[in-house]
C-alpha positions as CSV (number, residue, x, y, z in Angstrom):
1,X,60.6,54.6,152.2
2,X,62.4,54.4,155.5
3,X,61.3,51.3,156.7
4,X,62.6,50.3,153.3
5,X,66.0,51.4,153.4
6,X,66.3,50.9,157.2
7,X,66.7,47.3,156.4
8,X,69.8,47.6,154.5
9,X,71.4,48.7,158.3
10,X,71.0,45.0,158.3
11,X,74.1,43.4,160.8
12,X,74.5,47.2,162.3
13,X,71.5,47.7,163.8
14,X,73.2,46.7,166.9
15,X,75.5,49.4,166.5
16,X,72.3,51.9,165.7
17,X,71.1,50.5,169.3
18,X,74.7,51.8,171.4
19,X,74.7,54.8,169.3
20,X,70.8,55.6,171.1
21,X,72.3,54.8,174.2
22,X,75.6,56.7,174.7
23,X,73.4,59.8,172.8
24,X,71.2,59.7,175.9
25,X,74.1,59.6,178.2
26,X,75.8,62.4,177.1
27,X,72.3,64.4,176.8
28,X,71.7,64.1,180.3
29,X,75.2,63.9,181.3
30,X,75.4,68.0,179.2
31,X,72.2,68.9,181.0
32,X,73.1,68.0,184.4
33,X,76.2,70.2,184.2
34,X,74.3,74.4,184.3
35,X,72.0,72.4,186.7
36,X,75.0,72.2,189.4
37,X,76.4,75.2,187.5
38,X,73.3,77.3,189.3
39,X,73.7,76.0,192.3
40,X,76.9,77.1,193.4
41,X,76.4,80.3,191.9
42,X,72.9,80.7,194.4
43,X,73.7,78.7,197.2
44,X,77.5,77.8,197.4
45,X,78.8,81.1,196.5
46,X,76.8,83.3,198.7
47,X,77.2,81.1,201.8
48,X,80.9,80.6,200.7
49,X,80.6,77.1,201.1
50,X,83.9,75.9,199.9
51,X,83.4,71.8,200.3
52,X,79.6,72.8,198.4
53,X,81.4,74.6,195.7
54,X,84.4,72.0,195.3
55,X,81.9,68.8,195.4
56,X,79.6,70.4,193.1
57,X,83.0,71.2,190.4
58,X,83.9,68.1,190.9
59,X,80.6,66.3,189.8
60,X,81.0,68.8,187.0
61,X,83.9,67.8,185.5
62,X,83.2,64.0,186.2
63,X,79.9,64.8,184.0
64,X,81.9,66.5,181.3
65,X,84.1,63.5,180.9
66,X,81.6,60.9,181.0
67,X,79.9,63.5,178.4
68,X,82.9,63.5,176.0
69,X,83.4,59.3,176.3
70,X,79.8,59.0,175.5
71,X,80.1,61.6,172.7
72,X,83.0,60.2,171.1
73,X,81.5,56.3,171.3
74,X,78.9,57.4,169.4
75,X,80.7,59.2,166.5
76,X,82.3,55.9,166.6
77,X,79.5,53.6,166.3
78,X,77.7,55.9,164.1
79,X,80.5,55.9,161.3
80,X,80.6,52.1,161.7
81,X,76.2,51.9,161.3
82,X,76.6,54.5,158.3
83,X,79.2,53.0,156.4
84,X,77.7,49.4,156.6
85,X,74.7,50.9,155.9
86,X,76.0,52.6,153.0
87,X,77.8,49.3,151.9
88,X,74.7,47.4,151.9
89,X,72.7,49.9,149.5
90,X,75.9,49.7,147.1
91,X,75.5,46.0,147.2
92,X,71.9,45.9,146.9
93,X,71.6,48.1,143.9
94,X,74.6,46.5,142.4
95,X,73.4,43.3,142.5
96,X,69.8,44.4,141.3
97,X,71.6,45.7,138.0
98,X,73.5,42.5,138.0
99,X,69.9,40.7,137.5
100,X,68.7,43.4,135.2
101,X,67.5,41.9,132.0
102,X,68.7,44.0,128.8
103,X,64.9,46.0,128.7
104,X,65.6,46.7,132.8
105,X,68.9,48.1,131.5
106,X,67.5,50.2,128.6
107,X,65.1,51.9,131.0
108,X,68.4,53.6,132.9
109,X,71.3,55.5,131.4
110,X,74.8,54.0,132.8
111,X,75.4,57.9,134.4
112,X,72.4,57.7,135.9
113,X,73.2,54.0,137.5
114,X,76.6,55.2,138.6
115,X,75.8,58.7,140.2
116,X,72.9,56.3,142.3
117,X,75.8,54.2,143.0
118,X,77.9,56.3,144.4
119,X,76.8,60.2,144.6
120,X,73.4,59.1,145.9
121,X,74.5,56.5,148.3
122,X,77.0,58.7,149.7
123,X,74.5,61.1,150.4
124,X,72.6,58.5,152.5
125,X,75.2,57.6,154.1
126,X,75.8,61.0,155.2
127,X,72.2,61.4,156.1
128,X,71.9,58.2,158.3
129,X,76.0,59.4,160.1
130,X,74.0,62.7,161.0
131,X,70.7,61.5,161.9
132,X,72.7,58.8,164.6
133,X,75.3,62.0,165.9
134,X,72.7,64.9,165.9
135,X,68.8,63.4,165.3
136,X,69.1,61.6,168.0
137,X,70.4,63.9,170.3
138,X,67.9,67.3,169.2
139,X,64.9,65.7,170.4
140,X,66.1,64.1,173.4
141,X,68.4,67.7,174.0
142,X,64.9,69.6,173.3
143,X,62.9,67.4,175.4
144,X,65.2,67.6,178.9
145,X,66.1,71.2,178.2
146,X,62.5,71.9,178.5
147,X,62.0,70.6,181.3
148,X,64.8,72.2,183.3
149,X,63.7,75.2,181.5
150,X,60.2,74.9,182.6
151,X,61.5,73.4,186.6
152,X,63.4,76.5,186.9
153,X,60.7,79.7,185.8
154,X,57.2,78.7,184.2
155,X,56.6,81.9,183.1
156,X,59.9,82.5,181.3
157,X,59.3,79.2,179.5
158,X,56.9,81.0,177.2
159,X,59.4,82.8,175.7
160,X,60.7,79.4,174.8
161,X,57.2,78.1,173.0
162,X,57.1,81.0,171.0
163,X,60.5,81.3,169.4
164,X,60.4,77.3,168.9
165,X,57.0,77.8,166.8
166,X,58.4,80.2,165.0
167,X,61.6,78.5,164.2
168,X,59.7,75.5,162.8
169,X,56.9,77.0,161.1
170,X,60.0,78.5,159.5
171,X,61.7,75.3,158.6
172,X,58.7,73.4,156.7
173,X,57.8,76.5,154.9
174,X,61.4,76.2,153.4
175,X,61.8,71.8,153.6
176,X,59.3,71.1,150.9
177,X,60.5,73.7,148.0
178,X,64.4,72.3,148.7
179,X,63.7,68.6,148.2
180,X,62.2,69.6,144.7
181,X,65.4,71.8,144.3
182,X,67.9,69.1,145.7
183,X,65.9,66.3,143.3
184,X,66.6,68.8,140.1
185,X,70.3,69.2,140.8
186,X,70.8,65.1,141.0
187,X,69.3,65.1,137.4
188,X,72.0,67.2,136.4
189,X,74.7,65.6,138.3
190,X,73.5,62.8,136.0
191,X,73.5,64.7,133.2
192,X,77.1,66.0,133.9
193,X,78.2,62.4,134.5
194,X,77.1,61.0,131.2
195,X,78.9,64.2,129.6
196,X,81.9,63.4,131.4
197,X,81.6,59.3,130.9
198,X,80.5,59.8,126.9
199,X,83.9,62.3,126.5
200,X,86.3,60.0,128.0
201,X,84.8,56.5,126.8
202,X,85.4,58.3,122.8
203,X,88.2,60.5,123.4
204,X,89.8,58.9,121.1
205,X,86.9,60.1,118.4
206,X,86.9,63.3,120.1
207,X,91.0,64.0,119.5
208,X,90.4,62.4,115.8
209,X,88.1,64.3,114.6
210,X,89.4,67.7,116.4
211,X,86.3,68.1,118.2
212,X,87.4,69.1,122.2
213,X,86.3,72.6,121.6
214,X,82.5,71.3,121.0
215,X,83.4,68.8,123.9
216,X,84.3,71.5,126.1
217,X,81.5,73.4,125.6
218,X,79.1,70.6,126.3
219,X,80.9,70.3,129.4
220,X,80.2,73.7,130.2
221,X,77.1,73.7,129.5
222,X,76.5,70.4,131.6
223,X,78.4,72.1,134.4
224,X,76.7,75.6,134.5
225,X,73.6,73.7,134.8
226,X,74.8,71.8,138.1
227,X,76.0,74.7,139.6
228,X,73.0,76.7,138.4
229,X,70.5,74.1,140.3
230,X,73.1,73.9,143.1
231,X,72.8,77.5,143.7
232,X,69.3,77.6,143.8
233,X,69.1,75.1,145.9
234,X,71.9,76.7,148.1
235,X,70.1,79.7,147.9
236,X,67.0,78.7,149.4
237,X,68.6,76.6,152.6
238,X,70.4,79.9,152.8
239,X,67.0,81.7,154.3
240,X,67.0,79.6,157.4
241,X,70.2,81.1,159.1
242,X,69.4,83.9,159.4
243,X,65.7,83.4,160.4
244,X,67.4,81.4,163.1
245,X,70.0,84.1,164.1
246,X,67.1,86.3,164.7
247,X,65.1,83.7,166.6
248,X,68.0,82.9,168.6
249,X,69.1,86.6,169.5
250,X,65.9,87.6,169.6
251,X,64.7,85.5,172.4
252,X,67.7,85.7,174.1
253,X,67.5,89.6,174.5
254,X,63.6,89.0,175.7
255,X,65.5,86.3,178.1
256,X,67.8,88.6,179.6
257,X,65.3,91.2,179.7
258,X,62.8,89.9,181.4
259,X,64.8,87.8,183.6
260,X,66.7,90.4,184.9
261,X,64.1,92.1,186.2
262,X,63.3,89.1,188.0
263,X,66.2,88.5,189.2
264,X,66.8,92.7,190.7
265,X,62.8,91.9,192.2
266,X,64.3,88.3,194.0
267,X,61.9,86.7,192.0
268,X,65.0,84.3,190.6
269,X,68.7,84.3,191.8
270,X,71.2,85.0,189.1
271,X,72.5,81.0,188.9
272,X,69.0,80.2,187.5
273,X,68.6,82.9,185.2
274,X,72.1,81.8,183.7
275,X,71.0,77.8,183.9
276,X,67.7,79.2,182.1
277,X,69.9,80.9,179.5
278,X,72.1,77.7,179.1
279,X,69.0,75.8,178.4
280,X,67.1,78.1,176.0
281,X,70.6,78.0,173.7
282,X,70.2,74.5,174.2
283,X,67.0,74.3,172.9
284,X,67.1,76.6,170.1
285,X,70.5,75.0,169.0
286,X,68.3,71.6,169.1
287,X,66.2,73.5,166.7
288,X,69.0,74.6,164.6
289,X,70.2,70.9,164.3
290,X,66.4,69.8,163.3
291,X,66.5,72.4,160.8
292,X,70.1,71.3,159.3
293,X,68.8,67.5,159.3
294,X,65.7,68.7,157.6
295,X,67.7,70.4,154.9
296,X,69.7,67.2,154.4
297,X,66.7,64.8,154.4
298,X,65.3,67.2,151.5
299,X,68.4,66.0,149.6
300,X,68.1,62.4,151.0
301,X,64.6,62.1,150.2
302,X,65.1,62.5,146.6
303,X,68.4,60.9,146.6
304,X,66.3,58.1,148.2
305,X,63.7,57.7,145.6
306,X,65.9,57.6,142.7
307,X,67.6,54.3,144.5
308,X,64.9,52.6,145.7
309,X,63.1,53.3,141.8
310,X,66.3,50.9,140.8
311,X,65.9,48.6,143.6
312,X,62.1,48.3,143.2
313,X,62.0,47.8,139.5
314,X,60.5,45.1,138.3
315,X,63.3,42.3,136.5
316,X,60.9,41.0,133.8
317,X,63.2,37.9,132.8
318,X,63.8,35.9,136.0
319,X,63.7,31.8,136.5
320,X,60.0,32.2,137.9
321,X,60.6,29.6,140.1
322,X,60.5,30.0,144.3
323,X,64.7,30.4,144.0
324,X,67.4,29.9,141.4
325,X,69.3,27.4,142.8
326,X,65.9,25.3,143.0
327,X,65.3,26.2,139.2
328,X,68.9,25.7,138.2
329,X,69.2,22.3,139.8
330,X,65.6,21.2,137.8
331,X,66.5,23.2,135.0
332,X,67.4,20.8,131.7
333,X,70.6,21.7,129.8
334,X,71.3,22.8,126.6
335,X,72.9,19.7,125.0
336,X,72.2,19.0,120.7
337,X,71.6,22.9,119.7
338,X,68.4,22.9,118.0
339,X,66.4,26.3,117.6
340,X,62.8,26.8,116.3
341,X,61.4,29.9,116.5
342,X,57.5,29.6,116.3
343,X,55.2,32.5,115.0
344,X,57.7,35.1,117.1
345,X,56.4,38.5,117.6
346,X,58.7,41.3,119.6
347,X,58.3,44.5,120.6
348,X,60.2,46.8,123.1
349,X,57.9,48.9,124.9
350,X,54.7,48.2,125.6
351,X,52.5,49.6,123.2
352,X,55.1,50.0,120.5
353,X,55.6,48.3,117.2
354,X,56.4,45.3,116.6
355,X,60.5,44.8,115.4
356,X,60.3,41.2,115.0
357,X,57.2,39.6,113.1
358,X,55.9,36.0,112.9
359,X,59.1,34.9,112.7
360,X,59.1,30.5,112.0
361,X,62.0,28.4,111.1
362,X,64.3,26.1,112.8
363,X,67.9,25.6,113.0
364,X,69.2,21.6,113.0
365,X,71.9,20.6,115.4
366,X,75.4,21.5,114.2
367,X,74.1,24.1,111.1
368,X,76.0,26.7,110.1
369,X,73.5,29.4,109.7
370,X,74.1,33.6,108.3
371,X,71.0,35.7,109.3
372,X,71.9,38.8,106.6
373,X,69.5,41.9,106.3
374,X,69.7,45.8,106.2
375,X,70.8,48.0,109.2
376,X,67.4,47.9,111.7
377,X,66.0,44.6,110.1
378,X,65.7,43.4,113.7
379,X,69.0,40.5,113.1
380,X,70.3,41.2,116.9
381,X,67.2,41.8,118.2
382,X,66.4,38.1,116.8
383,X,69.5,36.3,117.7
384,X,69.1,38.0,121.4
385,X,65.9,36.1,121.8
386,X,68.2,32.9,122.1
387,X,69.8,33.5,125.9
388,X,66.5,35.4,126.6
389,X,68.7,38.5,127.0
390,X,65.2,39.5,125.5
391,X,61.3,37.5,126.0
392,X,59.5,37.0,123.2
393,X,55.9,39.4,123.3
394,X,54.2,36.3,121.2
395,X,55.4,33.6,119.9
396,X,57.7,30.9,121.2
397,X,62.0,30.1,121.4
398,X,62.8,26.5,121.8
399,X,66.2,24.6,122.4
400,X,66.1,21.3,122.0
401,X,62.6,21.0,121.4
402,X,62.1,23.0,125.2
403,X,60.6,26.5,125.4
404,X,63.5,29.0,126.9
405,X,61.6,30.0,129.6
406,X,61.3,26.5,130.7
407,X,65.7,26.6,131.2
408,X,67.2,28.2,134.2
409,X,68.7,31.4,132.8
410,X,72.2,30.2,134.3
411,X,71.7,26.9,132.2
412,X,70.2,28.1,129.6
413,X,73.7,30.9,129.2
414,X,76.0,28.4,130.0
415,X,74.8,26.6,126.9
416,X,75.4,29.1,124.9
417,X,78.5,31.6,123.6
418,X,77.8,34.8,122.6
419,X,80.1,37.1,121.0
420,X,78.1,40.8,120.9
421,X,78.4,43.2,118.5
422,X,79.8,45.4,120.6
423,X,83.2,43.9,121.7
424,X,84.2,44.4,125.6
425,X,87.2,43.1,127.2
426,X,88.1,44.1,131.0
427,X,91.1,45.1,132.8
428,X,93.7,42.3,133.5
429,X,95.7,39.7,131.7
430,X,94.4,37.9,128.4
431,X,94.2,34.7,130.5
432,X,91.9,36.3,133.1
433,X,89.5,37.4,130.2
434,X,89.4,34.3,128.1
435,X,88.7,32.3,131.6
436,X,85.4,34.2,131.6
437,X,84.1,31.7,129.4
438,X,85.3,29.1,131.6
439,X,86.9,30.0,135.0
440,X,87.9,26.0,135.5
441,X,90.1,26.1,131.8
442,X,93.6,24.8,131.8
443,X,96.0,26.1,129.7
444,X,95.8,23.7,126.7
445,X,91.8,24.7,126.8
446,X,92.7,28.3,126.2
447,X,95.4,28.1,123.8
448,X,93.0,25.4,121.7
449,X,90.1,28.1,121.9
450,X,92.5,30.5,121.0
451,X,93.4,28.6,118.0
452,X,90.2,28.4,116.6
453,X,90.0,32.2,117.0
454,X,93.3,32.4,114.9
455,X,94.5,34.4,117.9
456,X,97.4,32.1,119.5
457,X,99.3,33.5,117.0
458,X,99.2,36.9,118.2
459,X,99.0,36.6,121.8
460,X,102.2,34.6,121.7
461,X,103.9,37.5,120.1
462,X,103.0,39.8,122.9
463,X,106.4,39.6,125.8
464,X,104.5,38.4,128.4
465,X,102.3,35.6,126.1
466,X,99.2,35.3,127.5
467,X,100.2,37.4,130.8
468,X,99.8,40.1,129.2
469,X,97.9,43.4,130.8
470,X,95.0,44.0,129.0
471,X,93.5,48.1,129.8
472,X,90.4,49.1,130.3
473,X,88.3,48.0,127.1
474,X,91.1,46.3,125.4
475,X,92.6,49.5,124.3
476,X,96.0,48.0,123.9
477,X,94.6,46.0,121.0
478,X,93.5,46.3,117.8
479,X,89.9,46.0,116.9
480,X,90.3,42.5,114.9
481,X,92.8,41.3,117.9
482,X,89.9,42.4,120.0
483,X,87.2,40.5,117.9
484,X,89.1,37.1,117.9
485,X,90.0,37.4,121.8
486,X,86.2,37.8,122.6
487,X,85.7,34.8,119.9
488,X,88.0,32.7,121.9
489,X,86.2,33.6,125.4
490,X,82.9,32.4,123.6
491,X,84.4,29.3,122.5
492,X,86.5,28.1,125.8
493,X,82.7,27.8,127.3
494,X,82.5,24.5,124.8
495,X,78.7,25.4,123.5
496,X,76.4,23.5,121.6
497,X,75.3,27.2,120.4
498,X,77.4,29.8,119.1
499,X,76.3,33.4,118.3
500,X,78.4,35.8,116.6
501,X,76.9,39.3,116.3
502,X,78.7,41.0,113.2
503,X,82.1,39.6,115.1
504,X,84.7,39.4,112.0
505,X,83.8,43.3,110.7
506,X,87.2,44.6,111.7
507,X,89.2,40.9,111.1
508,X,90.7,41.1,107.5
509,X,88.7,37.9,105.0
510,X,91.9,35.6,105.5
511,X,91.9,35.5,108.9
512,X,87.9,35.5,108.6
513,X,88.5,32.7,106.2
514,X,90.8,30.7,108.4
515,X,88.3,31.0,111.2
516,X,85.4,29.4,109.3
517,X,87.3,27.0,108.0
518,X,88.5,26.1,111.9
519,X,85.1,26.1,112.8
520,X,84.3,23.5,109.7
521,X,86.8,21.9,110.8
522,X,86.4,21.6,114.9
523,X,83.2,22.2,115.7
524,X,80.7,20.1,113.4
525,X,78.8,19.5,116.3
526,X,77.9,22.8,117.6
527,X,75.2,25.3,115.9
528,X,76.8,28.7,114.7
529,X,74.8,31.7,113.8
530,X,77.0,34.4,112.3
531,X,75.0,37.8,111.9
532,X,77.4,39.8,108.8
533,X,77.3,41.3,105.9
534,X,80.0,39.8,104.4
535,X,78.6,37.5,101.6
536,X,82.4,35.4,101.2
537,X,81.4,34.9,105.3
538,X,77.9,33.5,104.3
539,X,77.5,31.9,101.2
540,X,78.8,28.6,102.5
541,X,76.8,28.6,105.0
542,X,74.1,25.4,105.4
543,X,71.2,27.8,105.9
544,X,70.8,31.9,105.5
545,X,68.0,33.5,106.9
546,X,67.2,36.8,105.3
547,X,65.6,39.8,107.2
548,X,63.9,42.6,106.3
549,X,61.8,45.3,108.5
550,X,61.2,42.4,111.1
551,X,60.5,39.6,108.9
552,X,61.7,36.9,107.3
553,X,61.6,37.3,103.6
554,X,63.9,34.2,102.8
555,X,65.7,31.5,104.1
556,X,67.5,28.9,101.8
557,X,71.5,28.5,100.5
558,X,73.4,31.3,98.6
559,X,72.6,30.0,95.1
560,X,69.2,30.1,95.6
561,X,68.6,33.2,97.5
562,X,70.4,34.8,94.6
563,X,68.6,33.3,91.7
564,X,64.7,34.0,93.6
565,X,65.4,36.6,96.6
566,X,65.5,40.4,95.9
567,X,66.8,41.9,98.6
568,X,69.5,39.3,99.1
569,X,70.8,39.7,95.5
570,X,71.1,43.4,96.0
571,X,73.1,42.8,99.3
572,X,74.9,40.6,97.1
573,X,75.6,43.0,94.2
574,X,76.5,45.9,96.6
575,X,79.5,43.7,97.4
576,X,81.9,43.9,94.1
577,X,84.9,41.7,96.0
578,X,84.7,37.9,95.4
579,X,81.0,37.3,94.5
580,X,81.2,33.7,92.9
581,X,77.7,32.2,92.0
């Protein structure tokens, strides 16, 4: 794991090197000082050697600046190696979400993926800042303050050995129950985040349908828990403070004891028994500062695995080829728009049932096809097998007569416009979010997509045109407006495939009308599948493909399906508006 995650330090590893070196400086620089310290108590003051005393407080302070440069260098160095550090993980697991297919996705709840984007980074960030300020500087602190220890009385030292074992048989008997402790309370950090994200994504609902008393008590409940598990955990790093308070005191008093009977018998001047107490705080603060890293590597550790289970999982829909631009550059494009599906089977877990099932037809370039069916008949799992935003578990996808796997995903996308069924728009200006389609678009390119959306109209109206500030979601839209702006971003991308996902539910039938007849009208050449369950939206259409628990159960025009399907005809007659036959 830390070999891992030490190579995110990546371009800072130089800065990881200085902050090793100055550590060691001011060590020995901080030990060096009740060295001289016990001199001129047991040689310069006695023989009131003043040039002794002055030369010796000289080298002292000269040690104590050098000590404080050193010091303040390596906080320096340190924040800049933590914070790149930290940087790095954000972009790594970023950019491994980025490439997550939809199953990847489904395997993570977005509060979990942004509390290991930020909460859990953060906390290794902090880790790595405090292992480069004080990790580094315990051992090499313990190790020297020995040995001074040890150079000045032997048989003092022992008090030494004995109130270190105890301190760290202390500290492991506590380390392992506090990682389980600190990995329960990142669970509920998630939990509370997805309480929090869930609230303010539908507050809207919420303040609708009076329901911020029920909200507030989930809250609560997702916030007690935190604090609960925080407690606990708090609770149990709690125990070592004052095991080391004792420790400390403790061998101090034996320290004192002890050494000044030494000292009254001559066996040790007072300047060494004061150095020897300098050192054993030294020591047992080194201690102190293992024992606080300890805690926070409990919290790291877990912290740790829940980022590196992100960045290690597995992306099950890549370009399988030795890199993407290689793949992309081989990869053939999507040019007429034919789809077969070929004796398609899908399933979502492993194990599971199927959703789709030996699904076979084909879709001619420049059809106009409606895939109709009951809620959970698998029609967005089906169409989502197009772009591969899901593989097939049997069965194949082709375009153009070429297996989808055979495309570069890039290619393969690019080729085709997608309109999901749940619309998303982003923060900016109209312009900025119909360029997603096509970031290279000139104006007339928008306003023509936008056209065939039937939204020019619309944005037009709005003061600043198609300057206009979108926020966060779209929320200064209607839900039709919304529909026909994400229409027009799928449309500037010019595809010879176009995929809309129930994408005219909240657009009232005239506008909906208008729009098919655009599409009639200006793109005869590309392939549109229209998922609805609108029959005025399908019954034009060249081909509809009914759906029913995962299979296909007909395909043909609206007159037939009517006169020989079931299902369809109830679909139909559920409908009492506009049912022509």
């Amino acid at each position: 794991m830390i070999k891992q995650l030490y190579s995110y330090i990546g371009n800072y590893k130089k800065y990881v090197m200085l902050c090793v070196m100055f550590v060691m400086v001011d060590v020995v620089c901080e030990l060096m000082i009740p060295l001289l310290m016990s001199k001129i108590v047991d040689e310069g003051i006695p023989s009131k050697d003043i040039y002794f005393i002055v030369k010796n407080g000289i080298f002292m302070v000269l040690l104590a600046a050098i000590s404080i440069m050193a010091g303040g260098l390596n906080m320096r160095f340190s924040a800049e190696a933590s914070q790149g550090f930290a940087a790095n993980l954000r972009r790594a697991l970023f950019d491994r979400v980025q490439a997550f297919s939809f199953s990847n996705i489904d395997k993570f709840s977005t509060a979990s993926l942004v509390t290991r984007l930020t909460s859990d980074v953060t906390q290794m960030q902090n880790t790595l800042l405090m292992c480069l300020r004080m990790l580094l500087r315990a051992p090499l602190m313990l190790v020297c303050a020995i040995f001074f220890a040890v150079s000045i009385n032997a048989r003092l030292s022992v008090v030494i050995f004995i109130a270190v074992s105890l301190l760290i048989a202390g500290i492991f008997l506590v380390l392992r129950p506090a990682e389980q402790k600190f990995a329960e309370m990142q669970k509920k950090i998630d939990n509370l985040n997805g309480t929090v994200q869930e609230n303010l994504t539908a507050i809207r609902v919420v303040k609708a349908f009076v329901r911020e008393r029920y909200e507030k008590q989930k809250f609560k409940k997702s916030n007690d828990a935190l604090t609960e598990a925080a407690i606990n955990a708090g609770n149990l790093i709690s125990l070592i403070m004052p095991l080391m308070m004792f420790v400390l005191n403790g061998a101090t008093l034996i320290v004192i004891w002890f050494g000044g009977r030494m000292v009254a018998g001559h066996e040790m001047g007072a300047g060494s028994l004061i150095s020897f107490i300098s050192y054993l705080m030294h020591i047992l603060m080194s201690i102190m500062i293992f024992s606080m890293i300890f805690i926070l590597f409990a919290r790291a550790e877990a912290c740790a695995k829940r980022i590196l289970e992100v960045v290690n999982t597995k992306i099950d829909i890549t370009d399988n080829d030795d890199t993407d631009h290689k793949r992309e550059i081989n990869s053939p494009l999507v040019r007429k728009g034919k789809i077969e599906f070929r004796h398609v089977d899908f399933k979502y877990a492993e194990g599971g049932r199927n959703v789709l099932s030996d699904i076979n037809f084909s879709i001619e370039p420049g059809e106009y096809v409606a895939i109709v069916g009951g809620t959970g008949s698998g029609k967005t799992t089906l169409v989502s097998l197009i772009p591969r935003l899901y593989d097939v578990t049997k069965g194949q996808v082709l375009i153009d007569g070429i297996d989808v796997r055979e495309y570069s995903l890039k290619q393969l996308r690019d080729g085709i416009g997608m309109v999901l069924q749940k619309n998303v728009l982003f923060s900016g200006t109209i312009r900025e979010n119909l360029m997603w389609g096509n970031e290279n678009a000139t104006q007339e390119d928008i306003e023509k997509a936008a056209s065939y959306a039937q939204a020019h109209d619309f944005i037009i109206s709005f003061p600043d045109g198609y300057d206009t500030r979108l926020g966060q979601g779209g929320v200064n839209v209607s839900g039709g407006q919304k529909q026909r702006l994400c229409i027009a971003r799928a449309l500037l991308k010019k595809p010879p495939i176009l995929i809309l996902d129930d994408s005219t539910s909240a657009i009232d039938t005239a506008t909906e009308a208008r729009i098919r007849k655009s599409f009639s009208e200006n793109l005869k050449d590309t392939t549109v599948l229209i998922i609805t369950q609108r029959i005025s939206s399908v019954k034009n259409a060249d081909k509809i493909v009914v759906l029913d628990d995962g299979r296909v159960v007909g395909i043909g025009k609206h007159d037939e399906l009517f006169e020989n399907n079931r299902l369809y005809r109830e679909i139909c007659n559920s409908q009492q508006e506009g049912l022509v036959i």
